[in-house]
mmJSON file of the N, C-alpha and C atoms, coordinates in Angstrom:
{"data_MODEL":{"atom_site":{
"group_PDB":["ATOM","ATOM","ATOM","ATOM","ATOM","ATOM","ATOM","ATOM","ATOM","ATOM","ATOM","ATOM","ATOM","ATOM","ATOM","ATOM","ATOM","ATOM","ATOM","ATOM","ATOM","ATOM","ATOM","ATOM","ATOM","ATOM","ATOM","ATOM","ATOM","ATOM","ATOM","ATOM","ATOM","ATOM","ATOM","ATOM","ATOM","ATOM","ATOM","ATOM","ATOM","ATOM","ATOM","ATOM","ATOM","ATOM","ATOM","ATOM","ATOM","ATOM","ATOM","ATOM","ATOM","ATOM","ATOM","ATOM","ATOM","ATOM","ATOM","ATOM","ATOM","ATOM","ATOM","ATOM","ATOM","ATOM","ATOM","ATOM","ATOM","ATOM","ATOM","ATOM","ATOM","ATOM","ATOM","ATOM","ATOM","ATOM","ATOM","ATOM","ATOM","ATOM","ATOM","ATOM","ATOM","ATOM","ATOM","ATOM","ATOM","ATOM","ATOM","ATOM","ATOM","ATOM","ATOM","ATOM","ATOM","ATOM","ATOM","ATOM","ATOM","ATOM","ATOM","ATOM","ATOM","ATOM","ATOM","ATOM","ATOM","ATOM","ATOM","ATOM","ATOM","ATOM","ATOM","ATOM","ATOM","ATOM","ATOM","ATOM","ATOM","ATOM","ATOM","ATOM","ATOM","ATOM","ATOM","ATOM","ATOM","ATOM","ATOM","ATOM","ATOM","ATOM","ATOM","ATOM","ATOM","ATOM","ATOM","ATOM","ATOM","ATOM","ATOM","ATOM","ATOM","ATOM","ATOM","ATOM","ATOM","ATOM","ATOM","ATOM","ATOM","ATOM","ATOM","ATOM","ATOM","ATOM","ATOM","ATOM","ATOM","ATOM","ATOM","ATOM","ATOM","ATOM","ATOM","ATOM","ATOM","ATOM","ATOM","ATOM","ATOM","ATOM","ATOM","ATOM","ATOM","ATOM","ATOM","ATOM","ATOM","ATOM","ATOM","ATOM","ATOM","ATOM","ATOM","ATOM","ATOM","ATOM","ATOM","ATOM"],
"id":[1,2,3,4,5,6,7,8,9,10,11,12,13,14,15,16,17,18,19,20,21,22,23,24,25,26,27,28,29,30,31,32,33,34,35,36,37,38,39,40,41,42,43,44,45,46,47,48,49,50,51,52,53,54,55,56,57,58,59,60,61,62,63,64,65,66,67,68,69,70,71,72,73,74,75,76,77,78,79,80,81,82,83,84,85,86,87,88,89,90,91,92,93,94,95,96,97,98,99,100,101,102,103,104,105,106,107,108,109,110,111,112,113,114,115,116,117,118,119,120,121,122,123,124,125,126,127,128,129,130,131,132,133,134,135,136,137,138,139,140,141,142,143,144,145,146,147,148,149,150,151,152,153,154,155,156,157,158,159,160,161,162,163,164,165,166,167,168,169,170,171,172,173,174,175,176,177,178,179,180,181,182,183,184,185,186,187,188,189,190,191,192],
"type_symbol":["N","C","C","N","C","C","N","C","C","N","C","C","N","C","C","N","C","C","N","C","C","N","C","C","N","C","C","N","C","C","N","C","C","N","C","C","N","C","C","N","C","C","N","C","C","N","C","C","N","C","C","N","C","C","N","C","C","N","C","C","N","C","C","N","C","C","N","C","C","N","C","C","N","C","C","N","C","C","N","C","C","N","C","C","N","C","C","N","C","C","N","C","C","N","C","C","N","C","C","N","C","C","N","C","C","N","C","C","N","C","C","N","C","C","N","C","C","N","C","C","N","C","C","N","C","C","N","C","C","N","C","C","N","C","C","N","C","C","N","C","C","N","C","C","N","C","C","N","C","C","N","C","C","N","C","C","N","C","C","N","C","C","N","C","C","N","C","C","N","C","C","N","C","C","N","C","C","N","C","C","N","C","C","N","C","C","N","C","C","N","C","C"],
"label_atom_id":["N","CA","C","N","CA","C","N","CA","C","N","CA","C","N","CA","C","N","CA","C","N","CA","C","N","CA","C","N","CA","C","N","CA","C","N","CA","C","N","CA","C","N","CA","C","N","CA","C","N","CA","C","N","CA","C","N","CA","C","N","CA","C","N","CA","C","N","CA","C","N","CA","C","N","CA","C","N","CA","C","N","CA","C","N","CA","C","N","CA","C","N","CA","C","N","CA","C","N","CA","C","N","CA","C","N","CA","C","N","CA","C","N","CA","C","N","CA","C","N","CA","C","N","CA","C","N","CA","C","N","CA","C","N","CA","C","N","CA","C","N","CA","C","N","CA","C","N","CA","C","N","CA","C","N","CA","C","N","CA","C","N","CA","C","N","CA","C","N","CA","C","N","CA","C","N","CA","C","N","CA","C","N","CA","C","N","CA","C","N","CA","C","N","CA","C","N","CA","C","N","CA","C","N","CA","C","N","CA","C","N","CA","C","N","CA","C","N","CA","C","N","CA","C"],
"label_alt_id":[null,null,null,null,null,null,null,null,null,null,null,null,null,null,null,null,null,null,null,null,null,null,null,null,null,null,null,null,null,null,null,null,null,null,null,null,null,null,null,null,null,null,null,null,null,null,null,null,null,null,null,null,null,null,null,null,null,null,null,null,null,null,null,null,null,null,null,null,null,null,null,null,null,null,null,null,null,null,null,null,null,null,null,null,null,null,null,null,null,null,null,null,null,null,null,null,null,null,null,null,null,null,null,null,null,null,null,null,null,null,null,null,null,null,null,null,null,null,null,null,null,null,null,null,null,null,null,null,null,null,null,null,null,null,null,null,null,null,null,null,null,null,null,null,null,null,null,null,null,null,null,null,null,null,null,null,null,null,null,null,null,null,null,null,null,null,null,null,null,null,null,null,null,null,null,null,null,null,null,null,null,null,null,null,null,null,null,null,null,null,null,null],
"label_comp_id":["UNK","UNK","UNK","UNK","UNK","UNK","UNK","UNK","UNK","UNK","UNK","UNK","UNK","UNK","UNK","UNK","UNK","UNK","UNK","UNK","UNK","UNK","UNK","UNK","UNK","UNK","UNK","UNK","UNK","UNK","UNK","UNK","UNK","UNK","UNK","UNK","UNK","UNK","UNK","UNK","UNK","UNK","UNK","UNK","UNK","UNK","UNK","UNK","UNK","UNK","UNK","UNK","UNK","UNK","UNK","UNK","UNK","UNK","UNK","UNK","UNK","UNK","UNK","UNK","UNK","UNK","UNK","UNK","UNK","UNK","UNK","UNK","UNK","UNK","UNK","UNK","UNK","UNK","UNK","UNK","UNK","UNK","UNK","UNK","UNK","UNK","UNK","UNK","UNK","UNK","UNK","UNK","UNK","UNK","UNK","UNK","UNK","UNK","UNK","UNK","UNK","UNK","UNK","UNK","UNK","UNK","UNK","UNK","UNK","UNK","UNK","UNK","UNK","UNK","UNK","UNK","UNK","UNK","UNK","UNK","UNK","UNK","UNK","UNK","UNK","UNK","UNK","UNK","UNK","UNK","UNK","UNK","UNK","UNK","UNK","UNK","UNK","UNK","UNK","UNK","UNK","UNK","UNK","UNK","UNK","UNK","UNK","UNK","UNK","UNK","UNK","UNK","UNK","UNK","UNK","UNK","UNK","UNK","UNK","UNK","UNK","UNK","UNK","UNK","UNK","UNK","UNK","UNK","UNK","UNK","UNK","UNK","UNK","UNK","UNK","UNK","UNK","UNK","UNK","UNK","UNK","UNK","UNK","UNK","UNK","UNK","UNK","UNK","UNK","UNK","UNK","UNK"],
"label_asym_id":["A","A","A","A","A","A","A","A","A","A","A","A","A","A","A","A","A","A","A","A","A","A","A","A","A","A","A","A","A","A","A","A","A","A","A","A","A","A","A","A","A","A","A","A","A","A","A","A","A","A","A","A","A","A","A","A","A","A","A","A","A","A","A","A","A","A","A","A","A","A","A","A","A","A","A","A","A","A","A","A","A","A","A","A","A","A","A","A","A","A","A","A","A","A","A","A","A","A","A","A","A","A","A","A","A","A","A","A","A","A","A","A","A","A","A","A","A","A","A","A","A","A","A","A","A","A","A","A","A","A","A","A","A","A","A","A","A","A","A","A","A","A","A","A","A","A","A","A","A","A","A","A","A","A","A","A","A","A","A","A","A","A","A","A","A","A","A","A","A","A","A","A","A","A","A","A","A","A","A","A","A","A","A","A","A","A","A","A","A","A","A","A"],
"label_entity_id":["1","1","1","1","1","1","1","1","1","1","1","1","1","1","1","1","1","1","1","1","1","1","1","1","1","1","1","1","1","1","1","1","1","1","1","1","1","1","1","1","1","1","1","1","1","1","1","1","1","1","1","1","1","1","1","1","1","1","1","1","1","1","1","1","1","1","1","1","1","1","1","1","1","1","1","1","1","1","1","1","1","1","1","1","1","1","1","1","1","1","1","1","1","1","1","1","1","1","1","1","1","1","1","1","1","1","1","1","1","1","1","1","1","1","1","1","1","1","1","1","1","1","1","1","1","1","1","1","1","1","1","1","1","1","1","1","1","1","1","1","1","1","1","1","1","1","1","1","1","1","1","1","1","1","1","1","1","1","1","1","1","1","1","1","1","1","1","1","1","1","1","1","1","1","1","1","1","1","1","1","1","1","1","1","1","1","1","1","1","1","1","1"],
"label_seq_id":[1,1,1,2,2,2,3,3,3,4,4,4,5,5,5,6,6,6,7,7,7,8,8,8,9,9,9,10,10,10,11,11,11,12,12,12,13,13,13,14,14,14,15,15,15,16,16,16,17,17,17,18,18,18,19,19,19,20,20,20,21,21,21,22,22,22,23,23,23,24,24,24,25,25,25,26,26,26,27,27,27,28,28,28,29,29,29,30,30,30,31,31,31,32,32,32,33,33,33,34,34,34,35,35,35,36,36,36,37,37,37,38,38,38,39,39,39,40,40,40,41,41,41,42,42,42,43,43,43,44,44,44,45,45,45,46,46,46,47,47,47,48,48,48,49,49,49,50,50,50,51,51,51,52,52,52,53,53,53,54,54,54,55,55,55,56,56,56,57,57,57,58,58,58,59,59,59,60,60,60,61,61,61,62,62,62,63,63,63,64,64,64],
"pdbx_PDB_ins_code":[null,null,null,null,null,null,null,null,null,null,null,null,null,null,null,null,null,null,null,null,null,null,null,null,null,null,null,null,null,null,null,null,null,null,null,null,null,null,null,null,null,null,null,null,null,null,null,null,null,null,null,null,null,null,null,null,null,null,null,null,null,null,null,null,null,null,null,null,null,null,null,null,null,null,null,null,null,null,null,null,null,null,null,null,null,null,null,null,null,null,null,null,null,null,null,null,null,null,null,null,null,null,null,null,null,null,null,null,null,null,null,null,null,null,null,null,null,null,null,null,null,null,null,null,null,null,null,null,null,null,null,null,null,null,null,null,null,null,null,null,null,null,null,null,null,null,null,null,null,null,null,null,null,null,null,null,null,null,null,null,null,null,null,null,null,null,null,null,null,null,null,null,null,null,null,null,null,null,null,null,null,null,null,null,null,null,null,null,null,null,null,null],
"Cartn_x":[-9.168,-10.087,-9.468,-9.434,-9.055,-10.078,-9.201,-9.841,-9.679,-10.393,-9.896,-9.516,-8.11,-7.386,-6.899,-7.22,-6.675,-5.264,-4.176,-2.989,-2.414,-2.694,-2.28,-0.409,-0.114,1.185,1.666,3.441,4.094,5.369,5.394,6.775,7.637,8.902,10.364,9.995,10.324,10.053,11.528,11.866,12.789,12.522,11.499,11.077,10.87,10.425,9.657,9.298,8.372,7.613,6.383,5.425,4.399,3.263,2.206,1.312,0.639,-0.294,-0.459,-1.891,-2.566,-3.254,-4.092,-4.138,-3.68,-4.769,-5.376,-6.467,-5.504,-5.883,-4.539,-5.892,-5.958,-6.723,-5.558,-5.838,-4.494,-5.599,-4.908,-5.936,-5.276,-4.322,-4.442,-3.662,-3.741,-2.982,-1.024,-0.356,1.032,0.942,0.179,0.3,-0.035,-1.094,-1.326,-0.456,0.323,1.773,2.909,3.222,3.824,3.876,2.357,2.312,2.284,1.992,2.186,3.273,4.569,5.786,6.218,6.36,6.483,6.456,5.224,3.833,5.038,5.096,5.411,6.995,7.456,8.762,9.543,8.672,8.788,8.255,7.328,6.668,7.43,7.969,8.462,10.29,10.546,11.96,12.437,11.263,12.007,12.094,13.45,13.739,12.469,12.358,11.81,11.609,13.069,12.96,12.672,12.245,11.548,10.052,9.561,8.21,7.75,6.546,6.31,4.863,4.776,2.974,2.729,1.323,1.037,0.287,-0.438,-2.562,-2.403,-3.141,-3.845,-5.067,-6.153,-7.438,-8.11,-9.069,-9.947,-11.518,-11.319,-12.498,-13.517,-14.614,-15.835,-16.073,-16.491,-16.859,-18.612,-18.627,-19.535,-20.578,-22.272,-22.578,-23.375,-23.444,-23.882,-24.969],
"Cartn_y":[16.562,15.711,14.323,13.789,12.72,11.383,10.509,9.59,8.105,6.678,5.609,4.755,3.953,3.234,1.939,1.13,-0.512,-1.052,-1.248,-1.002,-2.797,-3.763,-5.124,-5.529,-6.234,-6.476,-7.485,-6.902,-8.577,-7.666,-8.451,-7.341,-8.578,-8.381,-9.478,-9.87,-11.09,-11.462,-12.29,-12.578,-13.426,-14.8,-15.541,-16.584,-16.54,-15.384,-15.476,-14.068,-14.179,-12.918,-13.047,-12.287,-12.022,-11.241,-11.731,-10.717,-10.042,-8.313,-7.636,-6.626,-6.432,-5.68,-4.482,-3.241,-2.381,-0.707,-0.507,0.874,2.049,2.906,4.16,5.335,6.578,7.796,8.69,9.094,9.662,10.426,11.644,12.437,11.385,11.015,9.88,8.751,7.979,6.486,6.7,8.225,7.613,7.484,8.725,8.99,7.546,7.43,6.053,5.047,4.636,3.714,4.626,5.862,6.234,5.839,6.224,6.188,4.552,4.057,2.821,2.35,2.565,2.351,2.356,3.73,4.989,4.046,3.836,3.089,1.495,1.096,-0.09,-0.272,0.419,0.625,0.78,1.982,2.56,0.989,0.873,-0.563,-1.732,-1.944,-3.787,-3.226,-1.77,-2.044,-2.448,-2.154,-2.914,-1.606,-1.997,-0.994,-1.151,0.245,-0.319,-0.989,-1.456,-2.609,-4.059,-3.818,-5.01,-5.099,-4.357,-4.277,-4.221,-4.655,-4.857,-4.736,-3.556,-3.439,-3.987,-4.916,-5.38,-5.165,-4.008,-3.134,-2.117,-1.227,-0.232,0.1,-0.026,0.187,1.394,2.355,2.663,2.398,2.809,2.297,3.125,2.789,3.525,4.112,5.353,5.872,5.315,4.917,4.619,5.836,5.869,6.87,6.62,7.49,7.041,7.41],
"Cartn_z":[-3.012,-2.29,-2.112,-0.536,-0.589,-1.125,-1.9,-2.073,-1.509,-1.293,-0.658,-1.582,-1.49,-2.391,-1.839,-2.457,-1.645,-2.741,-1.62,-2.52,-2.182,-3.065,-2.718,-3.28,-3.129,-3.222,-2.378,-2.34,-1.654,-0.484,0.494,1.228,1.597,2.177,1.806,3.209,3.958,5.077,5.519,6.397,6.897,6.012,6.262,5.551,4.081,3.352,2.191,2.113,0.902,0.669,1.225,1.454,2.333,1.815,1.55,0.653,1.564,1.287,1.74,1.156,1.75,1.613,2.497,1.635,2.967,2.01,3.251,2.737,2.773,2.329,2.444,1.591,2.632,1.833,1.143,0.069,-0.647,-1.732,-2.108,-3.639,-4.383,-4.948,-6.662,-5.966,-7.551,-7.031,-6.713,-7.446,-6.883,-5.466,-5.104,-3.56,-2.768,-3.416,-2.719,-2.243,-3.459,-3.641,-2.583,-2.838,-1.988,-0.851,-0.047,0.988,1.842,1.088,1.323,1.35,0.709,0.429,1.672,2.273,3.617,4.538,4.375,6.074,6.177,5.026,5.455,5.585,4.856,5.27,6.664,7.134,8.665,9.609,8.983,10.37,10.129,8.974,9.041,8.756,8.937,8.792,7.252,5.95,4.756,4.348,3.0,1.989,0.418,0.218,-0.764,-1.654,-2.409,-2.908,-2.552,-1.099,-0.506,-0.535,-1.008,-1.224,-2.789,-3.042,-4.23,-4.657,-4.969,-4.528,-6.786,-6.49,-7.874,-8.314,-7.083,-7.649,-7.114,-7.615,-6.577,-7.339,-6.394,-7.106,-6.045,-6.851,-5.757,-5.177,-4.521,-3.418,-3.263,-3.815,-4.188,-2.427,-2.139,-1.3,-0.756,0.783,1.319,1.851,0.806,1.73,2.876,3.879,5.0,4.967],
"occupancy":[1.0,1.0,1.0,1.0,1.0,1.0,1.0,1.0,1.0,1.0,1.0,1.0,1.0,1.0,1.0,1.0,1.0,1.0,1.0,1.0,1.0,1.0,1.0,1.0,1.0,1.0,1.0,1.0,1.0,1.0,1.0,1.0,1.0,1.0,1.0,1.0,1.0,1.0,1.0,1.0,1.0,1.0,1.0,1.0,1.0,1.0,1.0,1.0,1.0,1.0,1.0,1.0,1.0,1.0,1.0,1.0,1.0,1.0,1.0,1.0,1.0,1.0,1.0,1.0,1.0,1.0,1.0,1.0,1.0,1.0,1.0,1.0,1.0,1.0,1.0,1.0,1.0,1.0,1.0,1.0,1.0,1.0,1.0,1.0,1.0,1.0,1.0,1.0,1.0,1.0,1.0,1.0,1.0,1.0,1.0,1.0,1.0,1.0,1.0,1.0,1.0,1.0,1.0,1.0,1.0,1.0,1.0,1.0,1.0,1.0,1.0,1.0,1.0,1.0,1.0,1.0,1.0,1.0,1.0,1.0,1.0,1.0,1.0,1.0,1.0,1.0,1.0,1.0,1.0,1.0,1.0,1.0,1.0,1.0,1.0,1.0,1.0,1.0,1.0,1.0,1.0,1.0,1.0,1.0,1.0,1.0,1.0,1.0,1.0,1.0,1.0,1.0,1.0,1.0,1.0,1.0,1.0,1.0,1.0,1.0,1.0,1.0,1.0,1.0,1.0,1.0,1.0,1.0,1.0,1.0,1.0,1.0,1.0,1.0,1.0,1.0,1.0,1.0,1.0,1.0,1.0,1.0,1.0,1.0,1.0,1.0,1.0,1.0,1.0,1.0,1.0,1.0],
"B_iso_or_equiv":[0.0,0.0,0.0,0.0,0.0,0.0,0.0,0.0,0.0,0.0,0.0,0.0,0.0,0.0,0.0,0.0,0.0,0.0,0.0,0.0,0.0,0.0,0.0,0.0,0.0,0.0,0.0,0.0,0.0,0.0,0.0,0.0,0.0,0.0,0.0,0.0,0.0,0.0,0.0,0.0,0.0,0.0,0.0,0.0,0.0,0.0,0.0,0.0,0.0,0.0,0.0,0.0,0.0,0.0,0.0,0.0,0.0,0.0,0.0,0.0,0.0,0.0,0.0,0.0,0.0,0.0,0.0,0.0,0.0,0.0,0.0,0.0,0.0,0.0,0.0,0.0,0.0,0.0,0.0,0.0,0.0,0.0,0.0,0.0,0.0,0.0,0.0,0.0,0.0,0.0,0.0,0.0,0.0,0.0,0.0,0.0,0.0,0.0,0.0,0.0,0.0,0.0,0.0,0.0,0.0,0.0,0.0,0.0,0.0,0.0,0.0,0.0,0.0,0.0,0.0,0.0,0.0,0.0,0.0,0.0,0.0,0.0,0.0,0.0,0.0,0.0,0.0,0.0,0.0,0.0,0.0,0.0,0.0,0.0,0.0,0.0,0.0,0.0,0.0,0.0,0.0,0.0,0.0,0.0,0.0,0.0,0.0,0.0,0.0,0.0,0.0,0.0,0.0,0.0,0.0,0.0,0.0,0.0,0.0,0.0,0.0,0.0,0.0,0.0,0.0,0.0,0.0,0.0,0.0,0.0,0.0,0.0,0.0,0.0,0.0,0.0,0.0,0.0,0.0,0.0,0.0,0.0,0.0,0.0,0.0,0.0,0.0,0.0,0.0,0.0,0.0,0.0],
"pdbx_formal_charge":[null,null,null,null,null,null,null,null,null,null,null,null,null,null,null,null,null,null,null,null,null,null,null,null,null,null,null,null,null,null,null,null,null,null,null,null,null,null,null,null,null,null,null,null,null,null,null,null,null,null,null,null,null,null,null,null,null,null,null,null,null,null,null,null,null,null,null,null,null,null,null,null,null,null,null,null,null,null,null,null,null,null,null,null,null,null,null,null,null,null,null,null,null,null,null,null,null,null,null,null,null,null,null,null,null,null,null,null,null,null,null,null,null,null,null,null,null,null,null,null,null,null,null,null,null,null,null,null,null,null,null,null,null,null,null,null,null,null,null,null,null,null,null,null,null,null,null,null,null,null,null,null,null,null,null,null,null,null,null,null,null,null,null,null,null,null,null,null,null,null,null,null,null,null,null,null,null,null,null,null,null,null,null,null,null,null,null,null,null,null,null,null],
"auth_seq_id":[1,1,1,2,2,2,3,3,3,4,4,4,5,5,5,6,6,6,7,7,7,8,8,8,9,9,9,10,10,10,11,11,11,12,12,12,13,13,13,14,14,14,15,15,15,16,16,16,17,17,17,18,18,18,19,19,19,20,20,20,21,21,21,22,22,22,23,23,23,24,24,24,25,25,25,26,26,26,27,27,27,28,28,28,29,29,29,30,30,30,31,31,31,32,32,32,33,33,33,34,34,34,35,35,35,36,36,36,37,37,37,38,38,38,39,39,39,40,40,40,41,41,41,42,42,42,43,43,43,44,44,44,45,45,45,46,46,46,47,47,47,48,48,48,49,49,49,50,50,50,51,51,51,52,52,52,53,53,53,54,54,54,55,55,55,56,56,56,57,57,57,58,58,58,59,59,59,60,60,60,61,61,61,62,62,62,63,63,63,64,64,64],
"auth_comp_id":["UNK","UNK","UNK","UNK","UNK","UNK","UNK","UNK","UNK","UNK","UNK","UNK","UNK","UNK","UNK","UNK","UNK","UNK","UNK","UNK","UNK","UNK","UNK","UNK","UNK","UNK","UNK","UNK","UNK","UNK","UNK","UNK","UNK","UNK","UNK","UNK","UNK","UNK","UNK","UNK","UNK","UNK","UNK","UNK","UNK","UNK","UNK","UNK","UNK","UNK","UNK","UNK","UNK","UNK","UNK","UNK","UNK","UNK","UNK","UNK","UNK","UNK","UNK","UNK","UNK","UNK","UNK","UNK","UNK","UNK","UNK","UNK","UNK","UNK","UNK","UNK","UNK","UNK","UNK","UNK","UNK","UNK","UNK","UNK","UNK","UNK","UNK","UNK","UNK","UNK","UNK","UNK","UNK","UNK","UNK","UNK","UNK","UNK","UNK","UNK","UNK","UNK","UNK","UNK","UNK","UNK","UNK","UNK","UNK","UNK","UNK","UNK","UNK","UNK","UNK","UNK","UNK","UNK","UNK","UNK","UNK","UNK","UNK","UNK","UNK","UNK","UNK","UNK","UNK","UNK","UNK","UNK","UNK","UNK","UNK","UNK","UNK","UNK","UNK","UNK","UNK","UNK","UNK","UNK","UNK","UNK","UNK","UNK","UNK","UNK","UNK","UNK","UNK","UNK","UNK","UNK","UNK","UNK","UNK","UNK","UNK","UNK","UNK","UNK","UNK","UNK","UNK","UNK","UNK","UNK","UNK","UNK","UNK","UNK","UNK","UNK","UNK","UNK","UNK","UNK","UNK","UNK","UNK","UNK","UNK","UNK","UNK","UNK","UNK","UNK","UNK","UNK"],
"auth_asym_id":["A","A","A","A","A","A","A","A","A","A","A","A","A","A","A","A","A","A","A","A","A","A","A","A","A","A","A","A","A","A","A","A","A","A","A","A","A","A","A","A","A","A","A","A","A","A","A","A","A","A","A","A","A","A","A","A","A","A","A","A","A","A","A","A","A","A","A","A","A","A","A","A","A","A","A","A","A","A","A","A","A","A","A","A","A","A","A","A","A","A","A","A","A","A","A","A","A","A","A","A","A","A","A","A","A","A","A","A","A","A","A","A","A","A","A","A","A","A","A","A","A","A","A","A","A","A","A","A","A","A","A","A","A","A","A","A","A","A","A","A","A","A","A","A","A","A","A","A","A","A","A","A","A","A","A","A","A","A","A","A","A","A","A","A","A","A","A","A","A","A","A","A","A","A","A","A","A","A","A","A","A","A","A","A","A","A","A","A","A","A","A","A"],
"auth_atom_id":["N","CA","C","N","CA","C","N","CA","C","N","CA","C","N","CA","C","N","CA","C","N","CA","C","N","CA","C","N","CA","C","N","CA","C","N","CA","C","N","CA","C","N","CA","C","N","CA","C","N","CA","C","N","CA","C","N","CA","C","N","CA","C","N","CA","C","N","CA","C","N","CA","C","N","CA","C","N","CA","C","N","CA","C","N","CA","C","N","CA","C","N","CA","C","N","CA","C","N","CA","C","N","CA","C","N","CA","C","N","CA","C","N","CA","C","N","CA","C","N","CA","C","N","CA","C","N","CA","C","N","CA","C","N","CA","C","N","CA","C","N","CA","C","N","CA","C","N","CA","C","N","CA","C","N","CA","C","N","CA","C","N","CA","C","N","CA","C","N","CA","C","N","CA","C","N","CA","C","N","CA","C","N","CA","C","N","CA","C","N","CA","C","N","CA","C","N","CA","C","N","CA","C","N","CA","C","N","CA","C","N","CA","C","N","CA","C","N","CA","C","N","CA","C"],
"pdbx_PDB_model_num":[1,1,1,1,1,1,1,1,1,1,1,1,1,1,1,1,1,1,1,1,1,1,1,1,1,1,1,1,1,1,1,1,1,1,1,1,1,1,1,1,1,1,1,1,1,1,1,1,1,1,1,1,1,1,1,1,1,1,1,1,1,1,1,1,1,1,1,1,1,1,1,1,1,1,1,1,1,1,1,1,1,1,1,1,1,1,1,1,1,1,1,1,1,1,1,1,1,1,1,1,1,1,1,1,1,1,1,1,1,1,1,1,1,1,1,1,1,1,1,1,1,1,1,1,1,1,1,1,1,1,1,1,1,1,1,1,1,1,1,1,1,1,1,1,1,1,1,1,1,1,1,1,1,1,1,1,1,1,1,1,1,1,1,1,1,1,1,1,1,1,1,1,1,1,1,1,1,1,1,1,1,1,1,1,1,1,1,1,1,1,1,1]
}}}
């Protein structure tokens, strides 16, 4: 079952580091970090050691 996870952290910038926060549905928290790793890697062009995630919490489900 997927669950919702808010994964905060820092990514390497031309200027600086850059903080970030970012929703990601994933079943547990590696996946979470994973996928986040992935997502941001692919979009800003960084290696992973350019990223630096410092939470991942989850996110209580909204019922409708």
């Amino acid at each position: 079952m997927e669950k919702n996870y808010v994964v905060k952290g820092k990514m390497k910038q031309l200027f600086g580091w850059v903080g970030f926060e970012k929703s990601v549905s994933a079943p547990n928290e590696a996946r979470a970090r994973e996928k986040t790793l992935s997502t941001l890697g692919g979009n800003h062009k960084l290696r992973r050691f350019q990223i630096k995630i410092e939470s991942v919490r989850e996110e209580p489900v909204k019922a409708e």
